[in-house]
C-alpha positions as CSV (number, residue, x, y, z in Angstrom):
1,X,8.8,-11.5,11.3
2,X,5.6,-10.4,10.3
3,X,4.5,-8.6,7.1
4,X,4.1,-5.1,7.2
5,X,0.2,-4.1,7.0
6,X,-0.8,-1.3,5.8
7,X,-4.3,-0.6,7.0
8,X,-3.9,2.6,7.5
9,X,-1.0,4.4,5.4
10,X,-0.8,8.4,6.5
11,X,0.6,10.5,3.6
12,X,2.7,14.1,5.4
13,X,4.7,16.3,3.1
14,X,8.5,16.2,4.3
15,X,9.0,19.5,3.7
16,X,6.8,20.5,6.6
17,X,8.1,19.4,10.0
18,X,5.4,19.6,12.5
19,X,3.3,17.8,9.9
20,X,5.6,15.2,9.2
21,X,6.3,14.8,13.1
22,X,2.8,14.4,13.8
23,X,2.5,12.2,11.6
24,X,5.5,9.9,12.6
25,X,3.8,9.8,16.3
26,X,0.5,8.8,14.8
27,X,-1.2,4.6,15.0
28,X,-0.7,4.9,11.4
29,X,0.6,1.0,10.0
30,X,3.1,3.4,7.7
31,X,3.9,6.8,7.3
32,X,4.5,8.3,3.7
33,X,7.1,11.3,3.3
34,X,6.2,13.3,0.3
35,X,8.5,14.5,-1.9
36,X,6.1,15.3,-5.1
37,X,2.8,17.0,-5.0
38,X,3.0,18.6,-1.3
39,X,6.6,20.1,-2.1
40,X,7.5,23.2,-4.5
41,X,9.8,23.1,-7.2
42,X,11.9,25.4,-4.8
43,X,12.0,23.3,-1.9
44,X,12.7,19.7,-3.5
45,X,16.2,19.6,-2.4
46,X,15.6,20.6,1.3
47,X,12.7,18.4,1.5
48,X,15.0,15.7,-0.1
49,X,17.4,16.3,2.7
50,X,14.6,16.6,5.8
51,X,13.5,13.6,5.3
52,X,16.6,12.0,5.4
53,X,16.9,12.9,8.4
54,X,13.3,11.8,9.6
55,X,14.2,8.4,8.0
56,X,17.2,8.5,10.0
57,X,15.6,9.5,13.4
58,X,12.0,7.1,12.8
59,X,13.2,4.8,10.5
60,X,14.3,1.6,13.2
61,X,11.2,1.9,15.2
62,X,8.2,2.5,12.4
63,X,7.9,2.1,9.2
64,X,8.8,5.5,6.8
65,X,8.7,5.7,3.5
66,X,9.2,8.3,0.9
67,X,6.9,9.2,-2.0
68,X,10.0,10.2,-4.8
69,X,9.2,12.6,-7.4
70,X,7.8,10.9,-10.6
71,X,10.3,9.8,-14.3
72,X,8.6,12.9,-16.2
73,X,10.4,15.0,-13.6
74,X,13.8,16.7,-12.7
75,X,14.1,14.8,-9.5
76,X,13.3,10.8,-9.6
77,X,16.9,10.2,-10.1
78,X,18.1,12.1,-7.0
79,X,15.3,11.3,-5.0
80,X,15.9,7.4,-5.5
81,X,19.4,7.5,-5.0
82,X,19.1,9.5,-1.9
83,X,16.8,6.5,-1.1
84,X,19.1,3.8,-1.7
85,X,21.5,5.7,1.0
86,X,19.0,5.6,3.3
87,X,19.8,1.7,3.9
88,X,17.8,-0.2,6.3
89,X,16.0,2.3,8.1
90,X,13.6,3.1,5.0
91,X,10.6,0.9,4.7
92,X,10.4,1.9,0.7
93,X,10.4,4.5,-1.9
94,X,7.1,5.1,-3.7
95,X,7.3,6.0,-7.3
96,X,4.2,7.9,-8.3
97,X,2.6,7.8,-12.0
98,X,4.2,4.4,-13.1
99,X,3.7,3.4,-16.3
100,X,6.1,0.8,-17.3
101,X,7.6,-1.6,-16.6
102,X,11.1,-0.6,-17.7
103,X,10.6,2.3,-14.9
104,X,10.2,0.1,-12.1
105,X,13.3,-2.1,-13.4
106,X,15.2,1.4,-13.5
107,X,13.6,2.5,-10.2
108,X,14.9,-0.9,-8.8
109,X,18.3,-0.6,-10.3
110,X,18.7,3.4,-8.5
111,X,17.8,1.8,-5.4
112,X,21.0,-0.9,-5.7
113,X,21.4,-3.0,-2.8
114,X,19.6,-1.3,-0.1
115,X,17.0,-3.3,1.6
116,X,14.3,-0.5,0.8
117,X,11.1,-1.8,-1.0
118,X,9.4,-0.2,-4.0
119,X,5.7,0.8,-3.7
120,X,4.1,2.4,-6.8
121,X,1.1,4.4,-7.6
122,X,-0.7,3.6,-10.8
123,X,-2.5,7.1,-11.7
124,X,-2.6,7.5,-15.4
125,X,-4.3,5.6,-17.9
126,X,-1.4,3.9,-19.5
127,X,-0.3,2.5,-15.7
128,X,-4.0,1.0,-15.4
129,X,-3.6,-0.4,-18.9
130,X,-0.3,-2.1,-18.7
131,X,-0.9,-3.1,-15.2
132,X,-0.2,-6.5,-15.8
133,X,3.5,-6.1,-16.8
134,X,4.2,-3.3,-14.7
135,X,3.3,-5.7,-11.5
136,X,5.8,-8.2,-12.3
137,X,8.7,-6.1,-13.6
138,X,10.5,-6.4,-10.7
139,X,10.5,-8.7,-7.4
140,X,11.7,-5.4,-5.1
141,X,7.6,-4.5,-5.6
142,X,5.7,-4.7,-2.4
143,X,2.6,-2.4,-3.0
144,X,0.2,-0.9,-5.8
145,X,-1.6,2.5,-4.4
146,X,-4.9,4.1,-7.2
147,X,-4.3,7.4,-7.4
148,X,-7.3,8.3,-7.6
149,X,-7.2,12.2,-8.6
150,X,-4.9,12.7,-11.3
151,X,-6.5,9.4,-13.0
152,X,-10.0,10.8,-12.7
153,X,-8.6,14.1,-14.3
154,X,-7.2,12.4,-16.9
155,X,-10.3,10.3,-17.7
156,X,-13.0,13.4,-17.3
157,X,-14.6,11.7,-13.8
158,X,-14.9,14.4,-11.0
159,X,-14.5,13.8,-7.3
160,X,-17.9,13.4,-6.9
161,X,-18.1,10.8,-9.3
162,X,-20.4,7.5,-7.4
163,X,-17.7,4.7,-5.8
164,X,-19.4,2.2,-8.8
165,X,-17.4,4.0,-11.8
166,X,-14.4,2.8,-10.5
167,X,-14.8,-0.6,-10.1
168,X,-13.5,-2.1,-13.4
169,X,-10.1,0.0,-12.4
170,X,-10.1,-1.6,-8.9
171,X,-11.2,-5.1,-10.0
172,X,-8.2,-4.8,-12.8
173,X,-5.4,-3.5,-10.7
174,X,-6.4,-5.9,-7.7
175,X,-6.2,-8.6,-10.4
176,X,-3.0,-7.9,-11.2
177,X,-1.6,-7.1,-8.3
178,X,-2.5,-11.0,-7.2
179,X,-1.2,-12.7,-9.7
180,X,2.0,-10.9,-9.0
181,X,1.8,-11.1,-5.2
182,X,1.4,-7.7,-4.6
183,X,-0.4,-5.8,-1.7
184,X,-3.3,-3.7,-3.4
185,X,-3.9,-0.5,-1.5
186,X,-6.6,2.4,-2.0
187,X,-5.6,5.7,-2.7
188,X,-6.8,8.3,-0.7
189,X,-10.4,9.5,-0.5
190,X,-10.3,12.9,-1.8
191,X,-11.5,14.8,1.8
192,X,-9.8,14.5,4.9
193,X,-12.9,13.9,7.4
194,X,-13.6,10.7,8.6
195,X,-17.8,10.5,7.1
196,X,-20.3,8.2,6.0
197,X,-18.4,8.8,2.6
198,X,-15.0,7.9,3.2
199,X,-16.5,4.9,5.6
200,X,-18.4,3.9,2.7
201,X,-15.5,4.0,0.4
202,X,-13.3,1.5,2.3
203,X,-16.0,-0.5,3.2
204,X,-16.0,-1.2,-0.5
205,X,-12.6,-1.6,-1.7
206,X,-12.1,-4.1,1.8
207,X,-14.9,-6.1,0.2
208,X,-13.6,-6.0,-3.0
209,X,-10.0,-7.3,-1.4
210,X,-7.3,-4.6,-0.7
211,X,-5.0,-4.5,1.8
212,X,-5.4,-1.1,2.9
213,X,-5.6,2.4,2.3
214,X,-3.6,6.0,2.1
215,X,-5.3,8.8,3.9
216,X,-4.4,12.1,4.5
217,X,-5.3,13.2,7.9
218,X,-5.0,11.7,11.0
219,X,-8.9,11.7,11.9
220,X,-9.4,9.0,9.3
221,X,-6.6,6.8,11.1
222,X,-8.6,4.8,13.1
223,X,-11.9,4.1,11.2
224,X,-9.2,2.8,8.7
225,X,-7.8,0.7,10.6
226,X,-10.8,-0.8,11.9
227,X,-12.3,-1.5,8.5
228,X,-9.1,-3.0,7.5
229,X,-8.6,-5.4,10.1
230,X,-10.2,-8.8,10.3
231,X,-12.5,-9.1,13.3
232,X,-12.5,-11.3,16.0
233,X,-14.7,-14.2,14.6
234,X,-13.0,-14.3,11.2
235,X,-9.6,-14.5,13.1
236,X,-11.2,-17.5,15.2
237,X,-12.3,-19.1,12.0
238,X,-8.9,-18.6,9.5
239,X,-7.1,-20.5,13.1
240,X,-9.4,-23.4,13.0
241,X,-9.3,-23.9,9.2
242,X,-5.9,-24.1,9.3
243,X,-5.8,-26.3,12.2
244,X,-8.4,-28.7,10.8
245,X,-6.2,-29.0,7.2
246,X,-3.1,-29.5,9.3
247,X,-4.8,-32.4,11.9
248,X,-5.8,-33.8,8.5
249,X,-2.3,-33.6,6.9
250,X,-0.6,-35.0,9.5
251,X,-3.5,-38.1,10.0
252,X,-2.6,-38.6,6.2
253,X,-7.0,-37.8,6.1
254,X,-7.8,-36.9,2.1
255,X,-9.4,-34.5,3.5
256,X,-10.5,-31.6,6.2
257,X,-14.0,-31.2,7.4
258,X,-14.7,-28.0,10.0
259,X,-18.5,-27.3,11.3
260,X,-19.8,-28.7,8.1
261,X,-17.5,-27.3,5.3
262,X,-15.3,-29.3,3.0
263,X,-11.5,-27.5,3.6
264,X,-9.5,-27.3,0.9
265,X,-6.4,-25.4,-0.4
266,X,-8.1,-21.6,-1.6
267,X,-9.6,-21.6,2.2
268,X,-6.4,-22.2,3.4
269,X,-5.0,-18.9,1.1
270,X,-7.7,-17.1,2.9
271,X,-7.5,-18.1,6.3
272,X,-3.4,-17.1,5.8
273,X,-4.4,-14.0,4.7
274,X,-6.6,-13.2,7.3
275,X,-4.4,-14.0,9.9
276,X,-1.4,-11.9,8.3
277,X,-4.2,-9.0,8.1
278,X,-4.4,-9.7,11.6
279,X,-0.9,-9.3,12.3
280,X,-0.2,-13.1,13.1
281,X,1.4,-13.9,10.1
């Protein structure tokens, strides 16, 4: 079975059906139903129920999952345990603002035995700072998302603040998020056209390592995607690494040689991860 990749990861408040819908027929990798910011106070509890039923109707043939409403609100514990009946056919719940890592044990424990991963999004200071122990506070954690707004409120940056003033944040997170085996995916860039800006902004945080990104429109589906996939020489290349350290291992060779290069165990990581990027693993 392969991982789940998520190049491209299209955010669609629940509370809106054709939205949602449209989003649920889309080439995004996963669709996100939102429960927090896109839904009012009011509507919570309808929106809790519509997407239910989405999860119900989507849920065996892509992957849905539902953005829950945050600890510092009225409705994580709800939301969560509506989750958790949910069973297989949600992909995860997505707890925004973590902060601890006693919320992600408690977020774990709501979701009890369903197979439903947990995804969070790190968007306040104290979740960047106590990264480290958030990312390994419980094993149920497939995915760390930047938020990218409500952190740059919080620390005085605007939106039109240059891609460089966040790199200590993304370095640090994606740091983190390794050492605990944990997919690092951006947050969404803050329009919803697909531009030399938002091309630019993936462009970076693929170099830097991450996994993927949110967006939220469709029109940025595709160029996503593409920036997020390995292409077809870099595929070509992770095959024949591995090939060339497995011919060795089973010669009982010391070592792998391949056009010139000396192979050795951190190639192999990132020929694997490559190849999973690629959907073959």
């Amino acid at each position: 079975m392969h991982t789940l990749r998520r190049r491209a990861v299209l955010v669609a408040p629940a509370s809106d059906d054709r939205k949602a819908r449209k989003a649920l027929a889309s080439a995004a990798d996963e669709v996100v139903l939102d429960l927090e910011d896109a839904v009012t106070p009011a509507n919570k509890a309808s929106a809790r129920a519509a997407a239910a039923e989405l999860v119900a109707e989507f849920g065996a043939t892509r992957a849905v999952s539902i953005r829950v409403n945050g600890f510092d609100s009225d409705w994580a514990v709800d939301d969560l345990q509506a989750c958790a009946a949910m069973g297989s056919a949600l992909s995860s719940a997505i707890l925004p603002k973590a902060e601890s890592a006693d919320q992600l044990r408690e977020a774990d424990r709501l979701l009890g035995n369903t197979a439903a991963r947990l995804q969070i999004l790190v968007e306040t200071p104290i979740g960047i700072r106590d990264i480290g122990s958030i990312c390994t506070a419980t094993d149920r954690l497939d995915a760390v998302i930047i938020g990218y707004a409500d952190l740059g409120a919080t620390l005085g940056r605007g939106p039109g603040a240059p891609q460089s003033v966040w790199h200590a944040i993304q370095d640090s997170v994606l740091v983190a998020a390794r050492a605990a085996g944990v997919s690092v995916i951006d947050g969404p860039h803050l329009t919803i056209a697909d531009d030399d800006g938002f091309r630019a902004a993936k462009t970076w945080v693929r170099d830097l390592g991450f996994d993927g990104t949110w967006v939220i429109h469709p029109a940025q589906i595709d160029t996503a995607t593409a920036i997020f996939t390995p292409d077809d020489a870099a595929i070509v290349d992770a095959r024949a690494v591995l090939k060339a350290l497995d011919d060795a291992a089973q010669a009982g060779a010391g070592a792998a040689k391949l056009d010139g290069r000396m192979l050795d165990e951190a190639l192999a990581v990132s020929a694997r991860r490559i190849l999973a990027k690629a959907g073959e693993l």
